[in-house]
N, C-alpha and C positions, 0 to 999 in steps of 0.2 A: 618391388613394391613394398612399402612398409605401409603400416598403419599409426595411426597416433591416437590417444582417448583422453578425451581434456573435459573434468570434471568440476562441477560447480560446488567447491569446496564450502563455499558461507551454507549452501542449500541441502548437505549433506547429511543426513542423520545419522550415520557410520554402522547401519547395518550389518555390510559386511558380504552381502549379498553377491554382489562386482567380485569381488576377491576371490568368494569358490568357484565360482566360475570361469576364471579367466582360465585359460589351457597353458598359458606363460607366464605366468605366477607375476603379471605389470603392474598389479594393481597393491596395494600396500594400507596398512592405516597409518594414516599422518600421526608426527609423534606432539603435535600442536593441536589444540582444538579449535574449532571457529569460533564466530563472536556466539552464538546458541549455545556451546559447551561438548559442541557432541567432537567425536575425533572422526574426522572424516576419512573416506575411502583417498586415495593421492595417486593418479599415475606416474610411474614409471621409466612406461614409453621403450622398453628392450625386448625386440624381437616381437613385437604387436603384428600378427596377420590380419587386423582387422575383422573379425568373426562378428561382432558386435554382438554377442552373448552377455558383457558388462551392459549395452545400451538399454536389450529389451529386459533384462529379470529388474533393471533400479525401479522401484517403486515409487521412488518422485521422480523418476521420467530426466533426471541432469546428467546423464552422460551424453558426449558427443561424440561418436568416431568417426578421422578422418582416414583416408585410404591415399597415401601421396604416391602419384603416380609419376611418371618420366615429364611428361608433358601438364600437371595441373595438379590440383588438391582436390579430391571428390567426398563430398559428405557420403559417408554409407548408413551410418543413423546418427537424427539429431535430437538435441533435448528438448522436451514440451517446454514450452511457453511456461509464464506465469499465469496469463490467463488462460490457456486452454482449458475445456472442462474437461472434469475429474471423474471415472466412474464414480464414484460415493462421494456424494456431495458434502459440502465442507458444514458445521453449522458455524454462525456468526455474532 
């Protein structure tokens, strides 16, 4: 079983967060910025067990991990919505 982590680069603020965390060093700073200007987190994808330790520490909630098994793709953590609400509310 591998895992796979597929991040929403445009949504990115390049924290950095994902990165110390991962146990298998998948996860990288892109050497491109998004259209915002930040340099996003980029997976990898080498040797990924699926831990999803990248999914829960992201602070805007965009990481997905998949866990590909023999028989099917099984989400193990997904990313929040746009609209989902937010602990701390946005002002506007």
């Amino acid at each position: 079983m591998a895992g796979r982590i597929v991040i929403d680069m445009e949504r990115c603020k390049g924290c950095g967060l994902c990165i110390t965390v991962c146990p298998k060093s998948n996860i990288v700073v892109a050497s491109d910025s998004n259209k915002s200007g930040y340099f996003p987190a980029q997976a990898q994808n080498r040797e990924c067990t699926a831990c999803t330790r990248c999914a829960v520490i992201c602070p805007e909630g965009i990481i997905e991990v998949l866990l590909e098994e023999p028989d099917r793709v099984r989400i193990v953590a997904t990313a929040a919505r746009r609209d989902t609400p937010r602990m701390v509310e946005e002002k506007r």
